[in-house]
N, C-alpha and C positions, 0 to 999 in steps of 0.2 A: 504494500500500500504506500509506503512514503516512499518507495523509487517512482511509482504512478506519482502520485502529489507531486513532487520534485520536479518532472520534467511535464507535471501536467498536463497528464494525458488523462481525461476526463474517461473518455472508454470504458479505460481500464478500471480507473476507480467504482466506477457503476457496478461495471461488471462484478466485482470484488465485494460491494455492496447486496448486491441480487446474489451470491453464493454464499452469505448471510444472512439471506432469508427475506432481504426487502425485497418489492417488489418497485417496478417503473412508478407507478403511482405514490407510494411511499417517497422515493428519490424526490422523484417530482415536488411533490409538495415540503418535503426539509427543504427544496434549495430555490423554491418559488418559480419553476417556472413547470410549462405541460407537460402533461407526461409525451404526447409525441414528440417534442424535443428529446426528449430524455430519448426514447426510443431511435431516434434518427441518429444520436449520437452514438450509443451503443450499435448501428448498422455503419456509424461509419459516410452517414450522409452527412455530417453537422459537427464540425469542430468548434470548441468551444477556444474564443480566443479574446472575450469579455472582460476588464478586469474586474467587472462587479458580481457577474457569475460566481470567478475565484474566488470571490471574498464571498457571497451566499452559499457556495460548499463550503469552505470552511468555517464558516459563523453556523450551517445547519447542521452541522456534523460536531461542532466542539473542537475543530481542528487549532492550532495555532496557525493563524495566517502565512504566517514565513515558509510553513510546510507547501504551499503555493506560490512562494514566492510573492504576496501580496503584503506583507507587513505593513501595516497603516504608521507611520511617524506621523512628526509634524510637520516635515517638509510635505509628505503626500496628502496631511489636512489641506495645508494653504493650500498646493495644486488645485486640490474640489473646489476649494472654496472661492477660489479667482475663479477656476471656469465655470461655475454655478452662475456668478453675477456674469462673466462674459454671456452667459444667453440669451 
């Protein structure tokens, strides 16, 4: 699971997830998005390449972020926060 995390391959995470017993729909709703997303990604139609995705796997699962490579500082607050007002 943290070699998937790490080079963030969403796939495989799922996958690893569902041989755990969850199911698409379970996935789905930890990390807020439908389940055929969820579903396209495990076929391999649908790369997850979102940084807020990462951070909703990790924050739905209890991950520490960095295991994503998303760790939120406070440079990456400011980042949001200028581009929130820039819209």
């Amino acid at each position: 699971m943290r070699k998937a995390l790490g080079t963030r391959d969403v796939a495989t995470v799922f996958r690893i997830l569902q041989r755990h017993g969850l199911s698409q729909r379970a996935i789905s709703a930890r990390v807020g998005m439908a389940q055929s997303e969820v579903c396209d990604i495990l076929k391999g139609r649908r790369r997850v390449a979102n940084y807020e995705i990462f951070v909703r796997i990790a924050d739905g699962y209890g991950l520490p972020r960095g295991w994503l490579g998303v760790a939120y500082d406070q440079a990456t607050d400011e980042f949001v926060r200028l581009s929130q007002l820039a819209e």
